[in-house]
C-alpha positions in Angstrom: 113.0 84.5 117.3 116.1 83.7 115.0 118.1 86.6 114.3 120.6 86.8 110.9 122.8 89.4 110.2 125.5 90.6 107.3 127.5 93.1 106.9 127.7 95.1 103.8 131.2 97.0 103.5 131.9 99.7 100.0 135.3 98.8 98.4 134.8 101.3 95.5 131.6 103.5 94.4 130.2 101.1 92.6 131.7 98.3 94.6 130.4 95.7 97.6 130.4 92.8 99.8 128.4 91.4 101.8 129.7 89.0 104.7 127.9 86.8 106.9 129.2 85.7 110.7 130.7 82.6 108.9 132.9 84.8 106.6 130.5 83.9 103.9 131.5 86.4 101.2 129.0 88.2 98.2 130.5 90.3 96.2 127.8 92.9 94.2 128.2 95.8 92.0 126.6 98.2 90.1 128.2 98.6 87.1 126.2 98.3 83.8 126.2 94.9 81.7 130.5 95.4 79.8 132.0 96.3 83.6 129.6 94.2 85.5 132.1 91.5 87.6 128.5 90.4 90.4 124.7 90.8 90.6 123.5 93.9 91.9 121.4 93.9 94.7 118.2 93.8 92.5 119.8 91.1 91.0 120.8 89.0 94.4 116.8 89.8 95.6 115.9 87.7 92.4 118.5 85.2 93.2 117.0 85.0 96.7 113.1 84.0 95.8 114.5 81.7 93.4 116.9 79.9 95.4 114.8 79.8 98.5 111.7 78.2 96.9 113.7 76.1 95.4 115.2 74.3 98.2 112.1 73.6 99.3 110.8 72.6 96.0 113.6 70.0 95.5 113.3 68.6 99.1 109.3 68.2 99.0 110.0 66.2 95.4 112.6 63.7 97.0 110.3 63.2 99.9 107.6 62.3 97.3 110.5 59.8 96.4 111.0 61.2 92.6 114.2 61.3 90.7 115.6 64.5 89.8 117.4 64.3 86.8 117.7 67.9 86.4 116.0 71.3 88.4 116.4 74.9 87.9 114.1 78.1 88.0 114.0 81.0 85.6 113.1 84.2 87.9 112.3 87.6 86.2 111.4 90.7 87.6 109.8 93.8 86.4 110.6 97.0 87.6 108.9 100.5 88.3 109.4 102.7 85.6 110.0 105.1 88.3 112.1 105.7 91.6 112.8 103.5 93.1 112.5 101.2 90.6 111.1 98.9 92.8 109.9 95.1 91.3 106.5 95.1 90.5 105.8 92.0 89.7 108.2 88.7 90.0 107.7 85.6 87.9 109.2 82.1 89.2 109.3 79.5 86.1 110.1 76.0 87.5 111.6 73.2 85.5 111.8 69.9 87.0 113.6 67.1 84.9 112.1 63.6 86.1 111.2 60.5 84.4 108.8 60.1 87.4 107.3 63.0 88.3 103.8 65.1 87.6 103.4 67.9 86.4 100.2 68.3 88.9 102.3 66.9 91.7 105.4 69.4 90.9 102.6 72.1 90.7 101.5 71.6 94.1 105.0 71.2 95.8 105.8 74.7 93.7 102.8 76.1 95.4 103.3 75.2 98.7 107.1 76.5 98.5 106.6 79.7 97.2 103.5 80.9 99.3 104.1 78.9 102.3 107.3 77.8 103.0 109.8 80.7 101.1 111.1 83.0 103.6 112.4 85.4 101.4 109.0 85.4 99.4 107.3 86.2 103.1 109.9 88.8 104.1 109.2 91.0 100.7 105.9 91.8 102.8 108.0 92.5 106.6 108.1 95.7 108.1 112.1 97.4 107.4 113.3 100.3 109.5 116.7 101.6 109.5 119.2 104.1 111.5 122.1 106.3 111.3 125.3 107.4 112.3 128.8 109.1 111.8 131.5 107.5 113.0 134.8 109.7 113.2 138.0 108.3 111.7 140.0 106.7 114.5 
């Protein structure tokens, strides 16, 4: 079993990062859309389907041997009305720009990445638990 970790340390109320063993740096807020400086953590969750399933997308196409001229994916989520205001539902639009690739080909690799090869996609169904503790100031 491969094991990842991050640690997520406050700099302000509203303020975050997130840094990986590498020193890998996020920075995330919660500020509302005039103050907002990152994503917020809903925000990097969103970022994280897309991005995974997309590096798998994109690799599966150049295997296929198909130029990609361009390749993004719009990813919305809706939220609970309530709290939390969990995602309910997340949509994954995937635009491919190729002078040589299908649209029934692209719609299998698509497939494939999101419901067999994205971790993050998988992991939205895993088991989380947590703990706690005070630590006094040294």
């Amino acid at each position: 079993m491969s094991k990842r970790n991050v640690t997520v340390r406050m700099k302000a109320d509203y303020e975050y990062e997130a840094v990986n063993p590498q020193g890998n740096v996020v920075q995330i807020d919660m500020y509302d859309a005039p103050e907002k400086k990152a994503q917020s953590p809903m925000d990097l969750l969103l970022s994280a389907v897309g991005g995974c399933a997309s590096v798998d997308a994109v690799l599966m196409m150049r295997k296929k041997r198909k130029t990609i001229t361009d390749f993004y994916v719009e990813v919305e989520g809706n939220r609970n009305e309530g709290v939390p205001a969990f995602y309910t539902d997340i949509q994954l639009r995937f635009i491919l720009v190729s002078p040589d690739a299908t649209t029934e080909e692209f719609i299998k690799v698509v497939a494939l990445s999101v419901e067999k090869y994205c971790s993050v996609v998988s992991s939205l169904k895993s088991k989380i638990s947590f703990s706690a503790e005070v630590k006094r100031p040294e």
